[in-house]
C-alpha positions, 0 to 999 in steps of 0.5 A: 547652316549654323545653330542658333541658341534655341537649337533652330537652323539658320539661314546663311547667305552671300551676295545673290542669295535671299529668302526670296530669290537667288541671281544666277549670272549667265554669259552666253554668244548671242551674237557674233562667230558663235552665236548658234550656240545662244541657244543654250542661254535661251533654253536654260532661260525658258527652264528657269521660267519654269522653275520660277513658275512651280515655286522656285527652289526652296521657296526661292525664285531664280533671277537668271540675268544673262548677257551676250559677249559676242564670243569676244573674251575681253567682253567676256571679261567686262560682262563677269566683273557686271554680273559680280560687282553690281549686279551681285550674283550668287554665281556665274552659271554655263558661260559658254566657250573656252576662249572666253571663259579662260578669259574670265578663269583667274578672276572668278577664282580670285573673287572665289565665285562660283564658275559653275558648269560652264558650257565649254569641255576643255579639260582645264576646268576639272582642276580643283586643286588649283581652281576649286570655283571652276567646274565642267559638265559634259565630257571632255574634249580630250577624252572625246577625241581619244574614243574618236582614236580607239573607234578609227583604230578598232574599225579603220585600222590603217586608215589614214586621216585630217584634221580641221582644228580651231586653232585656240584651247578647244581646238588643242584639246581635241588635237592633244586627246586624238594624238593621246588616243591614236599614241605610236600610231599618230605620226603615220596615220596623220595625213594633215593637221590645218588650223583656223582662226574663228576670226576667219570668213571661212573655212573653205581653203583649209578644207581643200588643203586636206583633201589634196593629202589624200585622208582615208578620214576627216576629223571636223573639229570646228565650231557650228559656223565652220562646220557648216561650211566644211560640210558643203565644201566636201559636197561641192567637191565630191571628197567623201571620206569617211567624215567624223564631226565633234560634237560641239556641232552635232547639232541638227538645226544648228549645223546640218539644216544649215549644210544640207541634210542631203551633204550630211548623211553618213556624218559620226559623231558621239553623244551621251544623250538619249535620241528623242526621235527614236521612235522606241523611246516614243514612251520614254519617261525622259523623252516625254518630260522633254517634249512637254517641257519644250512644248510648254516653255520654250514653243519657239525652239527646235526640238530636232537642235541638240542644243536645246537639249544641252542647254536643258542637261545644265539646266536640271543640273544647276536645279540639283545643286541648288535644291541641294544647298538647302539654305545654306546659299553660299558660294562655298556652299554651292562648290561643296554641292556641285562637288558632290554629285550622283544623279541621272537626267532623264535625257542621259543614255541609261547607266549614264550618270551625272557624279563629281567628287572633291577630286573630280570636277568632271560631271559626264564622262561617257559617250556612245557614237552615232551616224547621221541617217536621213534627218536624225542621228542613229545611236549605234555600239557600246556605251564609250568611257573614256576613263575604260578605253582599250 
């Protein structure tokens, strides 16, 4: 903010911002391969009604104006250069996917707008050097898959495993920080690696292409439609190994409703958010401003859906950065805020915190593993970080 002669503070303002309202663009697969991700934008959408609702930020209202891409990055693409060069919006928050946000990665740092939080871990948007619009929220798909490795490696030494991977930056990350993860050992422990396209129907084959190399392990490293159905392939065919999902489908409603919560027991995967379903945290002060949260705004979603909570973590995250700016809503502003970060979400596994830094556009980088027992997830073991791993 600048000084004005009478010593007054200023206003100071770009595109998207006014005394009255700040428009937040959003770019979210309400439709098409993965369209259960869409509910991410519909709960960030019922968070900022309540935001709007107990007087906006600063005494400004947020107009979030969200847009489906179908997943599809030349729509992507089309839905970016909307949201900028007409609808003018402040910022472009928790667009979701890593194919489609690529798409859109060199124009939002060429028209240096915000690409805030998107809703996708590759490890190319910690990379303020180069892309100093761009920034990431939850842990990286590398760092993931790497305590994936240290967890076989510290509890199934030995062990043999196969991957089922997407074949596109999401799925490459994952495979890049399991074979970091796993280093020497990788080549002999690997049974399979077997890739598919999200343009494919189904899964199927390549789910029984791994199971004939015989893995001790599978890794699911697919997105909730596929992972679904590899679920049920692994029921049809009795192969029970010993089945680690990524966490880009540990969503209950989303995937494990969907496979069958009879082919789903057993399932690990690793989150760094709190069970809310646990009845220890019956009393807990960030579980109960969830339940009423989504009580009040947003009836209609699942509380079981991990989904709704990811979608409420970007939420309160882009409320801090935006409090934060004061008014001084420029997106030069915006970055310096989101740069500089140190706060907990009461969501959050304690000793869990949300921190970025000029150098590290990396909000959450913790985990802590969990099985999947009856219809919930059961946290289990140390907090995990990824940055710590021996």
């Amino acid at each position: 903010m600048s000084t004005n002669s009478l010593g007054q503070t200023s206003k100071r303002y770009d595109p998207g911002a006014s005394d009255t309202e700040i428009k937040v663009g959003n770019i979210m697969p309400y439709s098409g391969p993965a369209s259960a991700y869409g509910i991410f934008g519909r709960t960030e959408t019922a968070y900022i009604r309540k935001i709007n609702a107990e007087g906006g930020i600063n005494g400004r209202k947020i107009n979030f104006i969200s847009y489906d891409d179908g997943y599809c990055p030349p729509k992507t693409v089309e839905q970016a250069r909307k949201l900028v060069e007409s609808d003018e919006v402040l910022l472009i928050f928790s667009s979701l996917g890593t194919p489609t946000n690529t798409a859109i990665h060199q124009y939002m740092n060429s028209r240096k707008v915000p690409q805030m939080f998107v809703a996708t871990r590759a490890s190319k948007w910690n990379d303020p050097k180069r892309y100093p619009w761009t920034i990431g929220f939850g842990v990286s798909y590398e760092s993931e898959a790497r305590i994936y490795a240290a967890y076989i490696l510290n509890n199934y030494p030995g062990k043999t495993i196969g991957v089922l991977y997407q074949y596109d930056d999401l799925g490459k990350d994952y495979l890049k920080g399991l074979h970091e993860g796993l280093g020497d050992k990788a080549g002999s422990l690997i049974t399979a690696e077997v890739s598919y396209d999200v343009t494919n129907p189904t899964v199927e084959p390549q789910v029984v292409r791994i199971k004939d190399t015989h893995p001790d392990i599978f890794i699911n490293i697919s997105t909730p439609k596929f992972a679904a159905q590899a679920i049920r392939k692994m029921a049809e065919l009795n192969w029970k190994p010993v089945h680690i999902l990524a966490s880009v489908s540990n969503s209950i409603g989303a995937v494990l409703q969907v496979a069958g919560y009879e082919n789903s027991q057993g399932l690990l995967s690793a989150s760094p958010q709190k069970d809310v379903d646990d009845p220890e945290l019956r009393d807990d002060p960030g579980v109960q401003e969830w339940r009423i949260f989504m009580t009040k705004w947003y009836p209609d979603g699942d509380q079981n859906d991990g989904f709704t909570r990811n979608g409420c973590l970007l939420a309160k995250a882009l409320e801090r950065v935006l409090r934060q700016c004061g008014d001084d809503l420029t997106r030069e502003n915006v970055m310096r805020q989101a740069s500089n970060l140190d706060f907990e979400i009461g969501l959050l596994l304690p000793g869990i915190r949300v921190t970025t830094s000029p150098n590290d556009f990396a909000p959450i980088k913790q985990l802590q593993m969990m099985r999947f027992i009856g219809r919930r997830w059961e946290r289990f073991g140390p907090i995990l970080d990824s940055e710590k791993l021996t």
